[in-house]
N, C-alpha and C positions, 0 to 999 in steps of 0.2 A: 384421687388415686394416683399413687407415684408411677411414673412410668417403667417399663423393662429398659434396663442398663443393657444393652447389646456388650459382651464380653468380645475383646480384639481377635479371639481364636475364631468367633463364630461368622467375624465379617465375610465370611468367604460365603456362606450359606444362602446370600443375599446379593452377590456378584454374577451379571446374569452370566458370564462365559463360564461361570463354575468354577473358576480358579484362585485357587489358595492366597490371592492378595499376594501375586508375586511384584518383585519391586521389577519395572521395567526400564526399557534405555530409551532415553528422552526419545528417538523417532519414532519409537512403536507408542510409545503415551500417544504422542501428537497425533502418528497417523489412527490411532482410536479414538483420538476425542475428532478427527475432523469427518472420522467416519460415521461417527453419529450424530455428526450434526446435522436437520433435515433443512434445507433451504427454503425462507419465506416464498411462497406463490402467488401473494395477490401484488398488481399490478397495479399502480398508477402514471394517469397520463400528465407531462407538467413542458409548461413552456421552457423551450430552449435555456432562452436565459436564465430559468432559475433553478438548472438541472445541474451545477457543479456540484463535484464529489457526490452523486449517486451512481445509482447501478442501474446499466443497460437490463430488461428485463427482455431485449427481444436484438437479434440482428438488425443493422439499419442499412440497406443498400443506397447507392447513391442513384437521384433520379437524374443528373446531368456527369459530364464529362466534366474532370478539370485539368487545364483550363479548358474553355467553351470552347474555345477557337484559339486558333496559332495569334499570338502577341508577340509584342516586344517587349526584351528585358531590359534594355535600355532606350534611353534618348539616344537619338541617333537620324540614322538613314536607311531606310528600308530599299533594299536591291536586288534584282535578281542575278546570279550568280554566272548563270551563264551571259549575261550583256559582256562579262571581263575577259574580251578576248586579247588573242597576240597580247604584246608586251605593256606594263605600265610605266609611268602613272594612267589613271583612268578618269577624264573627266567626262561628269554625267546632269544635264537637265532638271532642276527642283520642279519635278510636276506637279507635285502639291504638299498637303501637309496633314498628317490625321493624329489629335490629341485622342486619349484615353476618353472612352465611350463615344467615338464616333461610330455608326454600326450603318452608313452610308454604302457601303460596297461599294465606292467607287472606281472603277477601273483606270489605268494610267497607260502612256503611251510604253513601246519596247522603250532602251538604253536610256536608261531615265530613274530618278532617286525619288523617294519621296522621305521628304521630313515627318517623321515619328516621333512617336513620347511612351515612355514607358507603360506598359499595361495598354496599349494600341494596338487596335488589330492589324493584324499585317493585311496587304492589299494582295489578290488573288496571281498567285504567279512567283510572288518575293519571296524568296527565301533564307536572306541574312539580312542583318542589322548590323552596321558598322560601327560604330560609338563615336556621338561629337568631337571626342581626344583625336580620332585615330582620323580625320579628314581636315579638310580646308575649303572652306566655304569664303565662297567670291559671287555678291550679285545674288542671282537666279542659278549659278552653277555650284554642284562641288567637285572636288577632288583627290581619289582617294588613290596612296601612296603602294598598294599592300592590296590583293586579292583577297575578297572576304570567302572563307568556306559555308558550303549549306549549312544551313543549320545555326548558323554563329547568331549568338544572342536572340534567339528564337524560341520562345516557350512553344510546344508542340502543343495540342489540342487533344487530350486526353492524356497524356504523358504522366501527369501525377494522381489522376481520378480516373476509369473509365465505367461509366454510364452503366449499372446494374451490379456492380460489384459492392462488396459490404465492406461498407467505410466503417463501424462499429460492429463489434461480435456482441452478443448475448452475453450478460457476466464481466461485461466490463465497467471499470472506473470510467465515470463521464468528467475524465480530466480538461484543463484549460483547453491543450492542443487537440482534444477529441470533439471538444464543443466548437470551436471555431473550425475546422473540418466539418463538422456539419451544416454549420451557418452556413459555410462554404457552399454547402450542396442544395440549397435551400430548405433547409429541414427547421420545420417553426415549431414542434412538440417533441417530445420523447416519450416512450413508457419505460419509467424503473421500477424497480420492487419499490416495494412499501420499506420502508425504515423497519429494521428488525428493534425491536425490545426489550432489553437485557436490565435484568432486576441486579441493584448494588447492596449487600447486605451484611453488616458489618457488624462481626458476634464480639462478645466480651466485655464485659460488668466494669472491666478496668477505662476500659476507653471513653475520651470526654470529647468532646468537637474543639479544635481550636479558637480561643478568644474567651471561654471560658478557666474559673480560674478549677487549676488541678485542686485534689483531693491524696492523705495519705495513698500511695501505693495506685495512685491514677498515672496514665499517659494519654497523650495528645492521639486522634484516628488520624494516622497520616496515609492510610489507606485506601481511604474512602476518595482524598481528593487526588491520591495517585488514577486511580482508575479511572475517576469522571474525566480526569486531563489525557489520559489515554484510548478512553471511547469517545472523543469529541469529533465523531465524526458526522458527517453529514447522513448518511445511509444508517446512521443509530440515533435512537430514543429512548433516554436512561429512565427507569424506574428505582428512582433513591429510595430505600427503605430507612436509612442511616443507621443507626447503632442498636444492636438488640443483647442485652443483657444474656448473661449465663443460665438461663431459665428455658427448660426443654421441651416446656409446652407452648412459649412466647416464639421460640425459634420455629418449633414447627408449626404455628399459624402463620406467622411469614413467611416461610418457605414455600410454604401449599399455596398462599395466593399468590405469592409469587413467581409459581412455578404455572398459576392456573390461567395468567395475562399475560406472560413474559414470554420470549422464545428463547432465552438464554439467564441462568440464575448466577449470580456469582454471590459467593460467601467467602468469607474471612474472618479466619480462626476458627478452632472449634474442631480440626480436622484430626488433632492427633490423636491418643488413647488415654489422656489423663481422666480424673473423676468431673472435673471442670469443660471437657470437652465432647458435647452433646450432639454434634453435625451426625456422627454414626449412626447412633442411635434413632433421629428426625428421619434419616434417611432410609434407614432400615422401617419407619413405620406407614413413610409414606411410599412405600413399594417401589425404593428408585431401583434403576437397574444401572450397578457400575461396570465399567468397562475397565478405569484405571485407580487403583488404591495408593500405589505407592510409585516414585518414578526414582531410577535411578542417577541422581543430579543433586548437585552441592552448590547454590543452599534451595531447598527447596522438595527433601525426601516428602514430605507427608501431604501428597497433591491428590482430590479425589476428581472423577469423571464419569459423568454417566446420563442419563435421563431421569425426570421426575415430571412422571406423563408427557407430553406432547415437548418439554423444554427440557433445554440441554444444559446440565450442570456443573459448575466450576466449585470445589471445596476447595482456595487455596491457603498457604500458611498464612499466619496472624504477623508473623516476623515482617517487616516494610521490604528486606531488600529479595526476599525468599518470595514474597508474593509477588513485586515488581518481576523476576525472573521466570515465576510459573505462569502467570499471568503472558507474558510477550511471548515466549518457547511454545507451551502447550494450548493456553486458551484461545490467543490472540489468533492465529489460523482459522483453528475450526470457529470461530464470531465471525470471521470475514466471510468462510462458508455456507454460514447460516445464512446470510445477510443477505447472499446470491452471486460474489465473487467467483468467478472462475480462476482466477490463482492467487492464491490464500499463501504462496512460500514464501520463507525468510531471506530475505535479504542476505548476502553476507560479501566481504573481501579478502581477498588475502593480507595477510600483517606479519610482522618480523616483531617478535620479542628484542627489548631494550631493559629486560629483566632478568635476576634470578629469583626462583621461586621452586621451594622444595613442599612436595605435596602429598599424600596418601593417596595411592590409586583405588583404581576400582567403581569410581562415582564420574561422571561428565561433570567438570566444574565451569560455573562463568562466573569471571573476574572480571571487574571493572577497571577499564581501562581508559585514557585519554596519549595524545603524540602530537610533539611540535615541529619532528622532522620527520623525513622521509626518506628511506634508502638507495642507492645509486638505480634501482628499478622503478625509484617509487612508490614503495609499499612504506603504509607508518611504520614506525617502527615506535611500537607500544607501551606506556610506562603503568604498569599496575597501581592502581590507587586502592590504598586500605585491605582489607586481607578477604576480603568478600564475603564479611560477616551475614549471617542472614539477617539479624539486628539493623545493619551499618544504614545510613539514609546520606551521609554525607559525600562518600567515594559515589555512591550514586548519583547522588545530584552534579559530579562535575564530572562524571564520565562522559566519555564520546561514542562508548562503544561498549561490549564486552566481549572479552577476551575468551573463546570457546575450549576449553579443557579436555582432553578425551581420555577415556578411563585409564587408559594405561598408561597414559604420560605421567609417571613420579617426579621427573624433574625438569626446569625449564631450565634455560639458560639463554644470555644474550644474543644475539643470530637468528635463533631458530623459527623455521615457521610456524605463525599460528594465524588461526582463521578468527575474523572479529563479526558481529553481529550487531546492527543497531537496535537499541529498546524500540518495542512497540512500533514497527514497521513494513 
């Protein structure tokens, strides 16, 4: 039995908000697809050390101060500040001397120094640390030139930690300097989410895996390993389906079990309206519900978004550079949502145009761009590479950035500002 050809008038019948398959502007795509992302819930516990790049799945308060106790910041000489009366020089008594993890308390006489080391606790009363440079040491005595103020070279005891506060949020990246903060605090486990699951599935009869030899009217999937190189994160677990032919019944068994283990589906090609392009139709039969059919952005119009049961769905274009751009814009947020991210936003900088560039309004475009200098402010100043074909694979590969277009800018010219955005970020 042939399947029903869903007709491009009818797609709308099938879209849950009820709307006509209007083309939208890239932030309302985005902010739809991150709205229906549902965030993984289960939880696993994993030791510290093997928690980089995952997701905090709970606030972490610290159970101590840092630092523990008042220290010193240097080698030095530990004093108290009021011995430095009347006028100097001041010379002062070496009563002792306490290296890093002495936890002795031992007390010292009044007007009197004691020889310290870095990371040493201060003795009970001392309040500055002078630094070896800044004295003259003779004997048992020193002598210092220069009145030290409180405080001077003195880590306070609580100053950077204080004891119950949440040194981790919920939803956060367990970056290098998050995890060594918590080593810090004595923290030997974490709970993050689980790895979310995003299915990779790559339509079109034409496409062959690289290292095999081409075929009349074949091309290479350079799709497939765009994306695995862009989900290589720690907090993701890819499910490769790899290349599935032009066959509407083959698409939609992979779709369906991939939509029935995965919590995130991603397809390429197959999105737009031709007789070769069956994504609609799968979609339309396995009762997905879209949110987003068409996005207004150049290259990159024909982006679909929605659910297929319980996982959140990515149709994007079969084009390399059209998929790279819908893929980072619109997908790439809502998958960091999914995942358990608490902020899922783009990155971006300001940038100065070192181009002209005449363009048709009306669509958000992004151009690839790369810059080897930088403006008396400091901003790149940006050189357009290649015309931003949605074909193109080469300007993308040596971009640094791309160049964000806004509907109504028909013309660029050199000076002017423009906002840039890194891939997959």
């Amino acid at each position: 039995m042939q399947p029903e050809i869903i007709p491009d008038e009818r797609i709308a019948e099938f879209c849950c908000s009820g709307m006509p398959g209007d083309v939208l502007p890239v932030d309302i795509a985005g902010a739809k697809a991150i709205a229906a992302a549902v965030p993984v819930n289960e939880v696993e516990r994993l030791p510290l050390i093997e928690a980089s790049g995952r997701i905090s799945a709970s606030d972490i308060a610290s159970a101590i101060s840092l630092p523990l106790f008042d220290n010193s910041a240097m080698d030095g000489y530990a004093v108290r500040t009021r011995d430095f009366t009347e006028s100097g020089p001041w010379r002062f008594f070496v009563s002792g001397r306490i290296p890093a993890g002495d936890g002795s308390g031992r007390r010292f006489p009044p007007a009197s120094a004691v020889r310290i080391f870095t990371g040493a606790p201060l003795p009970a009363g001392f309040d500055a640390v002078v630094m070896q440079e800044n004295c003259q040491r003779s004997d048992d005595t020193v002598t210092f030139a220069a009145k030290p103020t409180s405080g001077q070279n003195n880590r306070r005891g609580g100053e950077d930690v204080s004891a119950g506060s949440t040194t981790v949020a919920a939803g956060s990246l367990l970056t290098p300097g998050r995890i060594a903060l918590l080593a810090a605090t004595g923290v030997g486990d974490v709970e993050a989410w689980r790895r979310m699951r995003v299915a990779l599935i790559s339509t079109g009869s034409e496409l062959r895996e690289p290292g095999r030899k081409l075929g009349p009217g074949q091309i290479y999937n350079s799709n497939r390993y765009f994306l695995r190189s862009a989900l290589a994160y720690p907090w993701a677990e890819i499910a490769d389906y790899g290349i599935v032919g032009d066959d509407p019944e083959t698409i939609r068994a992979v779709v369906r079990d991939a939509a029935r283990v995965c919590d995130v589906v991603i397809t390429t090609g197959g999105v737009s309206v031709g007789e070769e392009d069956h994504m609609m139709d799968v979609l339309r039969r396995e009762n997905a519900e879209l949110e987003v059919l068409k996005v207004s952005m150049r290259p990159g119009k024909p982006v679909t978004v929605g659910t297929i049961g319980n996982a959140l769905f990515f149709g994007l274009p079969g084009n390399p550079y059209a998929a790279a751009v819908t893929f980072s814009r619109i997908a790439l947020p809502a998958i960091k949502a999914t995942a358990g991210l608490s902020d899922v936003a783009t990155s971006w900088m300001p940038a100065v145009s070192g181009f002209s560039y005449r363009r048709k309004p009306g669509r958000t475009e992004y151009v690839p761009v790369t810059w080897a200098r930088r403006d008396t402010d400091g901003k790149p100043v940006v050189e357009m590479l290649g015309r931003g074909s949605s074909a193109s694979l080469n300007p993308m590969a040596s971009a640094r950035a791309t160049a964000v277009l806004p509907p109504d800018m028909a013309s660029i010219e050199p000076g002017m500002p423009l906002r840039i955005e890194p891939f997959c970020e």
